[in-house]
C-alpha positions as CSV (number, residue, x, y, z in Angstrom):
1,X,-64.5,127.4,-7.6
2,X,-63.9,126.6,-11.7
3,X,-63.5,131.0,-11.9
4,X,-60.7,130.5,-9.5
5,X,-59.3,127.4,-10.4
6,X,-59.0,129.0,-13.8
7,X,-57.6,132.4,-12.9
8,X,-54.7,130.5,-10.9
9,X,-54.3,127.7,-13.7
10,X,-54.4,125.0,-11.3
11,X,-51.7,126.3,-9.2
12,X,-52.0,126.4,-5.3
13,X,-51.4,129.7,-4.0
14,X,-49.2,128.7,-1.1
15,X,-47.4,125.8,-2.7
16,X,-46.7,127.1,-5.9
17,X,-47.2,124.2,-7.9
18,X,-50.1,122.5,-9.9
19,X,-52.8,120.7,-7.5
20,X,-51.4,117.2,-7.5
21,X,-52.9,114.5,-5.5
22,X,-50.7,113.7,-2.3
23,X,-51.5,117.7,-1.5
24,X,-55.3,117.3,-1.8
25,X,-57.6,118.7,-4.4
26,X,-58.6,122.3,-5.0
27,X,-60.4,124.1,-2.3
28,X,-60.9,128.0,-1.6
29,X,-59.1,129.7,1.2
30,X,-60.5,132.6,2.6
31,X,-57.6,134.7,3.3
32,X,-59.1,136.9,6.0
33,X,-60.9,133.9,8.1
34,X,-64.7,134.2,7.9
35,X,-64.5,134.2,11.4
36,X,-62.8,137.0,11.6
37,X,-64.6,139.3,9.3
38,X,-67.3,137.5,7.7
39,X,-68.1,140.4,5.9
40,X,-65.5,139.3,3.6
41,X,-66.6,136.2,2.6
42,X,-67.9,136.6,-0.4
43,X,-65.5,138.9,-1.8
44,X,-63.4,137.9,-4.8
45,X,-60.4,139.5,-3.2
46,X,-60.4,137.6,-0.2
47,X,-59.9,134.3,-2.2
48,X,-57.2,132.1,-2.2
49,X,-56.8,129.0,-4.4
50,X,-55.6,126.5,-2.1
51,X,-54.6,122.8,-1.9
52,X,-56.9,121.0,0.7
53,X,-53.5,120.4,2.8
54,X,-52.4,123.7,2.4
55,X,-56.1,125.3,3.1
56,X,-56.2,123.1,6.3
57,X,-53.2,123.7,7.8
58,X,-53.6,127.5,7.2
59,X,-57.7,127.5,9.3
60,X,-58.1,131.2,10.4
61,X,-54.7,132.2,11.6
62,X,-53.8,135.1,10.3
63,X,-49.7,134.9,11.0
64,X,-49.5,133.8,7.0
65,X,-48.0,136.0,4.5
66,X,-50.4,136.5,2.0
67,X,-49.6,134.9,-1.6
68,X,-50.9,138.2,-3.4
69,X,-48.6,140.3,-1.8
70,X,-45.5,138.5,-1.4
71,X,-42.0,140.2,-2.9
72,X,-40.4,137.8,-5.1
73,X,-37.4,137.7,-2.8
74,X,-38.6,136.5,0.7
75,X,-37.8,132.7,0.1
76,X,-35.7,130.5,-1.4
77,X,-35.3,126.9,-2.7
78,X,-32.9,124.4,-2.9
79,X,-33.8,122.6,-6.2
80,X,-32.4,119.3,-5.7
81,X,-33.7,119.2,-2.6
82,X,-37.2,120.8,-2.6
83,X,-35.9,122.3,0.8
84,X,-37.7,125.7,1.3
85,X,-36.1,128.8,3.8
86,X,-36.3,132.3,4.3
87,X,-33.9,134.3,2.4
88,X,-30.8,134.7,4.7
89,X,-30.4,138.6,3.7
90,X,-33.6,139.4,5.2
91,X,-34.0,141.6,8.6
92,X,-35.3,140.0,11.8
93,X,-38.9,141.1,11.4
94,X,-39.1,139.6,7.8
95,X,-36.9,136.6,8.3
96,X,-39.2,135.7,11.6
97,X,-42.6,136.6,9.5
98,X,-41.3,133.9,6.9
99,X,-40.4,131.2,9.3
100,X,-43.7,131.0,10.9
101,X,-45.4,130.9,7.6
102,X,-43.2,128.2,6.0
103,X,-43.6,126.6,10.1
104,X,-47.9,127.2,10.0
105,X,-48.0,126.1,6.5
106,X,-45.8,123.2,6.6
107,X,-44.3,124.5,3.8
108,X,-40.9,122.3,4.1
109,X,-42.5,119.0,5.1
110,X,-40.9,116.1,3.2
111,X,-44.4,115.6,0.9
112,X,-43.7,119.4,-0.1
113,X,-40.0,119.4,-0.6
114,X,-40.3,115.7,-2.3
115,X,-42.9,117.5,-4.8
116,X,-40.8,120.6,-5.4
117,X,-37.6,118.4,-6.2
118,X,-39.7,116.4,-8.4
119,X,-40.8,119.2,-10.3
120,X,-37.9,120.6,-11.1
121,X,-36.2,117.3,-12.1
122,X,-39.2,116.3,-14.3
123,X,-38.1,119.8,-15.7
124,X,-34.3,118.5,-15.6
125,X,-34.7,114.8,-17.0
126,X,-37.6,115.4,-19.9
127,X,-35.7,118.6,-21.0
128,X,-39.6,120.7,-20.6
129,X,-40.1,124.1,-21.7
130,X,-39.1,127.0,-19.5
131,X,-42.5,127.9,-20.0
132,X,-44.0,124.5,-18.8
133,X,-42.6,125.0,-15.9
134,X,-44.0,128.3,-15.4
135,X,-46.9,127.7,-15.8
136,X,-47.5,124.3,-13.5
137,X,-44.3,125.4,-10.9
138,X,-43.8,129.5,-10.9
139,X,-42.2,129.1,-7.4
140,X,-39.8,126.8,-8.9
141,X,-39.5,128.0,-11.9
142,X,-38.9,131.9,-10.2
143,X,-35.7,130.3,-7.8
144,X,-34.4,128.8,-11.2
145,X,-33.9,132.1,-13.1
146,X,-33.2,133.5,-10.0
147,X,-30.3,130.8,-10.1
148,X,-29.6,131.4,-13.4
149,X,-30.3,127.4,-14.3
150,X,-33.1,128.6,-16.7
């Protein structure tokens, strides 16, 4: 778990933000359940740094777009909000794909869009590095250079 705790810097792979408490600590997601191909699961590939919520929530469904793979413009954020949605430009197929992972997830529960806001307000009020919040927020910190607020 420290190798992959390390090789994601803390940050949840489907949250995009560092572990904090009210999401659970640290915990490995096997992307491909082990229950449906336990032959993966003990490949490095496979993993997933997760929050415990996060990790939970996801269990062996397999409807969830996969972190790794993800283009950077299949979701968007509303920063002072922490609200979450697909992008509005995508097709039916994409736009459905993203709204059952954000819906399986959880992804734009208030605990999640609470945390997002948060995040980038810290970034806001204590006038942080852009690079701070890179590192600890990269979702965040993606939709606000995407925004241009960076």
């Amino acid at each position: 778990m420290t190798d992959l705790h390390q090789a994601y810097g803390g940050v949840c792979a489907y949250v995009g933000v560092f572990f904090e408490r009210v999401m659970g600590g640290g915990s490995v997601d096997h992307f491909i359940a082990k229950s449906a191909n336990a032959g993966l699961a003990y490949e490095w590939d496979n993993y997933r740094l997760a929050c415990s919520t996060m990790n939970s929530r996801k269990r062996d469904y397999n409807g969830v777009l996969d972190p790794f793979l993800l283009a950077s413009d299949l979701f968007r954020l509303q920063l002072s909000t922490g609200h979450i949605y697909p992008n509005p430009t995508l097709g039916a197929k994409p736009m459905r794909i993203v709204e059952e992972t954000i819906e399986r997830l959880g992804l734009d529960d208030p605990q999640c869009r609470e945390m997002r806001a948060r995040w980038y307000q810290d970034y806001l009020e204590h006038q942080l590095p852009a690079d701070y919040l890179k590192a600890k927020a990269p979702f965040i910190w993606l939709e606000a250079s995407r925004q241009g607020l960076l």
